[in-house]
C-alpha positions in Angstrom: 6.7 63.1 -24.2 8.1 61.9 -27.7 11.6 60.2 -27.9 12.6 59.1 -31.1 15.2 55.7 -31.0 17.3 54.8 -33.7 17.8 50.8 -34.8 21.6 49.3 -35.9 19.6 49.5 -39.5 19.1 53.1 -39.0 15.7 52.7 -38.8 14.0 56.0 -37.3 11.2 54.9 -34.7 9.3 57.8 -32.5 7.7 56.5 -29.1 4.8 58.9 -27.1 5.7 57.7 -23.4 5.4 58.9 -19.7 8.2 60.5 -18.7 8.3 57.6 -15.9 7.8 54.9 -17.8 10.6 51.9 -17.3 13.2 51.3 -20.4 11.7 47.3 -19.9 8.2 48.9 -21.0 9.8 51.3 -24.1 11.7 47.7 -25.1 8.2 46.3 -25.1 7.0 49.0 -27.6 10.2 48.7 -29.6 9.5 45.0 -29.9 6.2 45.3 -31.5 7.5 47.8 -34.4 10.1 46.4 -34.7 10.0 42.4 -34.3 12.9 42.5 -32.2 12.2 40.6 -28.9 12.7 42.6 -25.8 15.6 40.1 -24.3 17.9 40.6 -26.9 17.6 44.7 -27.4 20.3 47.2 -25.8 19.2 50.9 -25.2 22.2 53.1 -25.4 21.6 57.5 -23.7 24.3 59.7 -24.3 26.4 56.7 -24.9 25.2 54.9 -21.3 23.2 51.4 -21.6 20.0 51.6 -19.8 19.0 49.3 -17.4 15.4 47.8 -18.1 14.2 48.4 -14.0 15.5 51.7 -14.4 12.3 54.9 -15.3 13.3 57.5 -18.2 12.4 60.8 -16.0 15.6 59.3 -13.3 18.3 58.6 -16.3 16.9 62.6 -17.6 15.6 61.6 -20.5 13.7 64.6 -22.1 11.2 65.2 -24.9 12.3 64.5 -28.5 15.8 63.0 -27.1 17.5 60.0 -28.9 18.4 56.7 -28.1 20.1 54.0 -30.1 19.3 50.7 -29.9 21.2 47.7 -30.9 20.6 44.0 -30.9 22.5 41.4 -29.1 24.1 38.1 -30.5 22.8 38.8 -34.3 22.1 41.9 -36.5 18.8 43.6 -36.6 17.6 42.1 -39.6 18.3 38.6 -39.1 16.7 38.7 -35.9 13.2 37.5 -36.8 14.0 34.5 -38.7 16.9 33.2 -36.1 14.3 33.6 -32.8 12.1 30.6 -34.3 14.8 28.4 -36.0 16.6 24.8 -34.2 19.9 24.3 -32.8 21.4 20.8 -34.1 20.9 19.1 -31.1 16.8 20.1 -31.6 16.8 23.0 -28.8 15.4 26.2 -29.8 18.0 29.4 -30.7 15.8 31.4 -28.9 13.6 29.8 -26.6 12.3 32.8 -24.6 10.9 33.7 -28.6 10.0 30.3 -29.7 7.3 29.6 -26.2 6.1 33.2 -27.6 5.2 31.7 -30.4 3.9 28.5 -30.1 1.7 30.1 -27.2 0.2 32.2 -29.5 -1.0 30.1 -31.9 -3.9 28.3 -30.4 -4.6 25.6 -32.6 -1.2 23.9 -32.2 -1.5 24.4 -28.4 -4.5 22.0 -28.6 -2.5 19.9 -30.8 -0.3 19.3 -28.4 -2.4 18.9 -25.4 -3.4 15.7 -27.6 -0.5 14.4 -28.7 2.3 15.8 -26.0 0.8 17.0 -22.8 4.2 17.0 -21.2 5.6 19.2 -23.7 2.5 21.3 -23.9 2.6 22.1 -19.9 7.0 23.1 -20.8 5.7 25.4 -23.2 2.8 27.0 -20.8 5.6 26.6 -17.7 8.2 29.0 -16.8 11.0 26.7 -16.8 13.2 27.4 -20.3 15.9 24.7 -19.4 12.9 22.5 -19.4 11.4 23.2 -22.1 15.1 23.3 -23.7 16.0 19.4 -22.2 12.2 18.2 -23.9 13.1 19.8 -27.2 16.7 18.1 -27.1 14.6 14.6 -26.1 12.0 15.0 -28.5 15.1 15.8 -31.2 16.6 12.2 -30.0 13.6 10.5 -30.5 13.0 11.3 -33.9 16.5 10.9 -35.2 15.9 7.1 -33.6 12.6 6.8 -35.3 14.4 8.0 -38.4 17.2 5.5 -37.8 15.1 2.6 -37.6 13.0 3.7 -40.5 16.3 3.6 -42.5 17.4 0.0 -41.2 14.1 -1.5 -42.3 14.0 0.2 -45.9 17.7 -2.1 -46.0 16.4 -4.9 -44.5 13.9 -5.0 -47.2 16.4 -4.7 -49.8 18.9 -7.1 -48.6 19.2 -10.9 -50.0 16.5 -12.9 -49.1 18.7 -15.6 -48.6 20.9 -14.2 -46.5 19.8 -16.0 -42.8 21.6 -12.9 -40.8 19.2 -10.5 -43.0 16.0 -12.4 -42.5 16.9 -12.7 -38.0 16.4 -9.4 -38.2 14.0 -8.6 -39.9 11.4 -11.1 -38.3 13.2 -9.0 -34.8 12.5 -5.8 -36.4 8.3 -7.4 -37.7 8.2 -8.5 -33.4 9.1 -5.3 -32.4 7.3 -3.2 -34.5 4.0 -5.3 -33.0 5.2 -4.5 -29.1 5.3 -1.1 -30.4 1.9 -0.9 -32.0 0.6 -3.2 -28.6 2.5 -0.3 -26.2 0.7 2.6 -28.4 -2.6 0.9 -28.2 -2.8 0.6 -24.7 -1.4 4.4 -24.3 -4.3 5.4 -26.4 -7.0 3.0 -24.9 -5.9 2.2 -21.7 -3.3 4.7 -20.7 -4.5 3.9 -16.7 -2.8 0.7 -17.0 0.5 2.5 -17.0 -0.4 4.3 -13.5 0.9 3.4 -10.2 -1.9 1.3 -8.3 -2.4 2.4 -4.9 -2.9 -1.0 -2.4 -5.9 -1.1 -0.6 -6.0 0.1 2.8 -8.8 0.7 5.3 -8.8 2.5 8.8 -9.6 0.2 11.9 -8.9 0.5 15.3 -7.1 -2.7 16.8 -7.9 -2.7 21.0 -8.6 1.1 20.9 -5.5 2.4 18.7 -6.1 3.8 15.0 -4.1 1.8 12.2 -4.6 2.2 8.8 -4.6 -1.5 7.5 -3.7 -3.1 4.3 -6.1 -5.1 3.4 -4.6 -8.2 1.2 -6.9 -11.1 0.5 -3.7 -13.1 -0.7 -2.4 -13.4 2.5 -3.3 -16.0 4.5 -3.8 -15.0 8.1 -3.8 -11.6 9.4 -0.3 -9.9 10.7 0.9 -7.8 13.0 3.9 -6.1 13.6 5.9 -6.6 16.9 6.1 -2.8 17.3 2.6 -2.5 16.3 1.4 -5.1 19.1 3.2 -3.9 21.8 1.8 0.2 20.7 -1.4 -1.3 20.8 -1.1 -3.0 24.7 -1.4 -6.7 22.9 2.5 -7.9 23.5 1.5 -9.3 26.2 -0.8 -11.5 25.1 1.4 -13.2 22.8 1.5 -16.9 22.5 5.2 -18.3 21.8 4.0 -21.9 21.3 3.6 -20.3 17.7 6.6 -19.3 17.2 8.3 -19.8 13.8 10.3 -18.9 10.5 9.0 -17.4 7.3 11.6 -18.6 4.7 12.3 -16.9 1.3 14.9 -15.1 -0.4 15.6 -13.7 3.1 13.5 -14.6 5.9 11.5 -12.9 9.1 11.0 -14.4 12.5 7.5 -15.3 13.5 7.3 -14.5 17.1 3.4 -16.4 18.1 0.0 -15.7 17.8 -2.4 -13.7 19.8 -5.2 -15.4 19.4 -7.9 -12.7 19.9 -8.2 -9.3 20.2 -10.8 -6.5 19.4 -10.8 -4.4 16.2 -13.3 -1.4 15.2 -14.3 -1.0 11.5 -16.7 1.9 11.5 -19.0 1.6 14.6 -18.4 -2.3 15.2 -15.9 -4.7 17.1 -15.0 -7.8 15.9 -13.3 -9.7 17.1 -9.7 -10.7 16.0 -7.0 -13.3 16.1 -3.4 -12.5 14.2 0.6 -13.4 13.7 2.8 -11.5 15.2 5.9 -11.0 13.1 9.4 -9.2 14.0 8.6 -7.3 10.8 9.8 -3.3 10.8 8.6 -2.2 7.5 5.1 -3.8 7.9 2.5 -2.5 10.4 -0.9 -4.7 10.3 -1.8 -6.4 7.7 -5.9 -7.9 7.4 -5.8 -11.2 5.9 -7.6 -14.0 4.2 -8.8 -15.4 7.7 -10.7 -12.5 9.1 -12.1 -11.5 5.5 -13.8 -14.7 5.6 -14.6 -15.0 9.2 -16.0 -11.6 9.7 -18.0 -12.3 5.6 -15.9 -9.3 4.0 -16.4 -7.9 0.3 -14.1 -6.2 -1.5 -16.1 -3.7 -3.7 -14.3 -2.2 -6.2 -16.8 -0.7 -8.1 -18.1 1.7 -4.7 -14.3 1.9 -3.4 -15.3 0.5 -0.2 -14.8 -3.1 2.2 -18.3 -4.4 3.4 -18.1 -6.5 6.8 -20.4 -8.7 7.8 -22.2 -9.0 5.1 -22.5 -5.4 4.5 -23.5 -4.2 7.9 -20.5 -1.9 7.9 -19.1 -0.4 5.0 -15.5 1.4 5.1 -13.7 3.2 2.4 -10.3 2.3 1.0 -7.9 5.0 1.5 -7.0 7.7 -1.6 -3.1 8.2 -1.9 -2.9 11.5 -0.4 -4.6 9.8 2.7 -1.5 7.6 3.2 2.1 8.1 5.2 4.8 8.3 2.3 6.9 4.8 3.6 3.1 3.0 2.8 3.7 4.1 -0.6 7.3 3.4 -0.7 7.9 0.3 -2.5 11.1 -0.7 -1.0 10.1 -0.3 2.2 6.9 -2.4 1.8 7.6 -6.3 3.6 4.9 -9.1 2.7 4.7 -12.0 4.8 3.1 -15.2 4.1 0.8 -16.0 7.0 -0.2 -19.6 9.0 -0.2 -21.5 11.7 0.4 -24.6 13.5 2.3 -27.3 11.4 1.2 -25.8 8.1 3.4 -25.6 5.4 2.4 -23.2 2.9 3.7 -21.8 -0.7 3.5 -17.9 -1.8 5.2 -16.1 -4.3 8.6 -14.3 -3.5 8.9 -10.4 -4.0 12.3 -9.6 -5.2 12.6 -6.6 -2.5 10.6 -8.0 0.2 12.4 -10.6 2.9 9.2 -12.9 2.6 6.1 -13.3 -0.2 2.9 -13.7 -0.4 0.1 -15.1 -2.8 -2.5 -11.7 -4.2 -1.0 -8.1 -4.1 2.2 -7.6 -4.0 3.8 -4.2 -2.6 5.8 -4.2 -5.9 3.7 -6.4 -7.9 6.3 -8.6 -9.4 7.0 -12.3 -8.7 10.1 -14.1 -8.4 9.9 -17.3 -7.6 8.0 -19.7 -4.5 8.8 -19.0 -1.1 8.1 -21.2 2.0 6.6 -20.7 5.4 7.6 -23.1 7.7 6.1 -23.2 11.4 7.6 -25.9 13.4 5.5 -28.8 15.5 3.4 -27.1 18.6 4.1 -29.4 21.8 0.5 -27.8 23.2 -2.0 -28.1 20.8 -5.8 -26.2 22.1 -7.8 -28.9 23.7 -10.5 -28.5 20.8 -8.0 -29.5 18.2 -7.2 -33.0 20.1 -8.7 -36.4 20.8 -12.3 -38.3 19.5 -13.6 -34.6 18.5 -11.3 -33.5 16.4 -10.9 -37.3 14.8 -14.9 -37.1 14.1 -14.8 -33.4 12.7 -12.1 -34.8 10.1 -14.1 -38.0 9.6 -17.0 -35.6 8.4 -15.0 -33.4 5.8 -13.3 -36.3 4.4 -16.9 -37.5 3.5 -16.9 -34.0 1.4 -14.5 -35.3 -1.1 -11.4 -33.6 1.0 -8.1 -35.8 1.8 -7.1 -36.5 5.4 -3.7 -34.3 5.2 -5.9 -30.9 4.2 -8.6 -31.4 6.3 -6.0 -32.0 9.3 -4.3 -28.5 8.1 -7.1 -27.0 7.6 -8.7 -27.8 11.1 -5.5 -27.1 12.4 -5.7 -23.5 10.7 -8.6 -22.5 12.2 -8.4 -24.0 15.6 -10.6 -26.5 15.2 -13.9 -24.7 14.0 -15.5 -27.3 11.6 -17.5 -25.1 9.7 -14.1 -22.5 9.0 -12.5 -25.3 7.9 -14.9 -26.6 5.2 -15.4 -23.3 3.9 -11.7 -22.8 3.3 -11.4 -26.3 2.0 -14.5 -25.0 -0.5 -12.8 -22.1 -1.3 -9.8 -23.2 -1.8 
């Protein structure tokens, strides 16, 4: 059937439509002749606004019957250049009209995917507000680029004598060079601005799966209390090793268990660790075992290599990972040791205790200290004319007394550890 719809202009517009066509489809029509976008058109029937969900056929609309149509919020004619234009504060009048638009044009959709992603996705989203709150940011940042512009243009034209005048320009030359540093790496290196993920493996410590951070700045290898006693190994726990990890707040060393099984892959190794009364910190593989059980850290393949490269294991994507493991508040680093060692780290400003490597928030503040008081019952292989002779030999190496005694100390007594930490180190 043909209905014929006046405009507020008295412009004269005749539709063919289905009898049960919706008035939000006839609005769509009406939009195309007459520029006038669907949200801000009224459809008045014998003096009745029609609803846009509502079909012509159930309101009795008839063949050659008339409807008016007026626009909301502006007149008809000034409706077209209003839709596209800014409000002060840089949000769009219309924004339903202005996404439209910029959707449409192709070209400066690929533009933008270049240059503003994050705006680009607004503009494809269904969010307006959004896309409202980015124009109102974008607004703001271009008044303060505008600002800053204008400041320097009177910096260069102020006295060059004046020492007030000349402080900030030489602020204004250092920041305009952080600037150009912070856009160079955006463009060259924009994955340095990304959240690293730590490196965790899964292992299985006396038959229970753990997923285990693997930090080659730690010391020794750590344990949880909790994390022992789910895995059957409290029991084992030597308290003759007890002692205090000291920082800007401090956790409670509880012993050592000095061996235990743990399966990477197909294959046990076997396994000595701290046990600390640590909540927010699980198991932790350390310094010790990577070089006791020959570890490499490949980066390049995404995987740790164990004994040699007889076993290969791959470090754990993000999705892979509980939320707290990601959380970095919740993230404790200890520094590991044992017997009289004292040992320095570096202090993590959320973390009770530090350590040397990766950090679970990757900024340092400061030394921390790890201090394990004298053991009364030292192993039988660290003691007497054997141990005096294994010094005697890797003081011969170039090494003073006090490390070698640590070191020995460190690694119960097991020359060859010893030297290759005192190498290493």
């Amino acid at each position: 059937m043909r209905i014929t719809v006046m405009t507020a202009d008295e412009q004269i517009i005749s539709l063919d439509v289905d009898p049960n066509e919706s008035v939000e489809n006839v609005k769509a029509l009406l939009e195309v002749e007459t520029q006038v976008p669907l949200q801000r058109q009224q459809l008045l029937y014998n003096g009745r606004e029609m609803r846009n969900s509502e079909k012509l056929s159930a309101l009795g609309v008839k063949d050659e019957d008339l409807m008016m149509m007026t626009v909301s919020g502006a007149a008809a004619h000034s409706a077209p250049t209003n839709d596209l234009s800014f409000n002060p504060d840089g949000s769009a009048v219309n924004p339903g009209a202005f996404q439209q638009h910029v959707r449409s044009d192709s070209n400066v959709m690929a533009q933008l995917f270049q240059s503003d992603p994050e705006l680009a996705q607004a503009l494809l989203g269904n969010d307006l507000n959004r896309l409202q709150d980015m124009l109102r940011q974008r607004n703001r940042q271009r008044s303060e680029l505008r600002r800053q512009q204008e400041e320097e243009l009177a910096l260069l034209e102020a006295d060059p004598f004046d020492v007030e005048a000349q402080r900030k320009i030489e602020a204004a030359i250092r920041q305009k060079g952080i600037d150009e540093n912070w856009a160079a790496a955006l463009e060259h290196n924009p994955e340095a601005f990304a959240r690293v993920v730590m490196l965790y493996v899964d292992m299985e410590v006396n038959g229970v799966p753990l997923k285990a951070f693997v930090d080659s700045g730690a010391q020794s290898t750590i344990i949880s209390k909790s994390c022992a006693e789910r895995c059957g190994l409290l029991r084992l726990l030597d308290q003759r090793y007890k002692g205090i990890a000291r920082g800007v707040g401090q956790s409670e060393i509880l012993g050592r268990i000095h061996v235990a099984p743990i399966k990477i892959g197909n294959i046990f190794y076997p396994c000595s660790f701290l046990v600390l009364d640590s909540p927010n910190m699980e198991f932790l593989f350390g310094l010790d075992m990577l070089r006791k059980h020959q570890c490499i850290i490949d980066l390049k393949e995404n995987v740790m290599r164990v004994g040699g490269g007889e076993v290969s294991v791959p470090f754990l994507q993000e999705k892979d990972l509980p939320s707290h493991f990601l959380d970095e508040e919740s993230q404790s680093k200890e520094v590991s040791s044992s017997g009289n060692l004292v040992t320095s780290g570096t202090m993590d400003n959320k973390s009770n205790v530090a350590v040397g490597g990766q950090s679970s928030s990757g900024r340092a503040r400061g030394d921390a200290t790890l201090v394990i008081p004298a053991i009364h019952m030292l192993p039988s292989r660290i003691c007497g004319a054997d141990f005096e002779a294994k010094i005697g030999k890797l003081v011969e190496l170039g090494f003073d007394r006090g490390s070698v005694i640590q070191a020995l100390k460190l690694f119960d007594g097991n020359e060859e550890q010893a030297a290759g930490f005192l190498f290493g180190g």
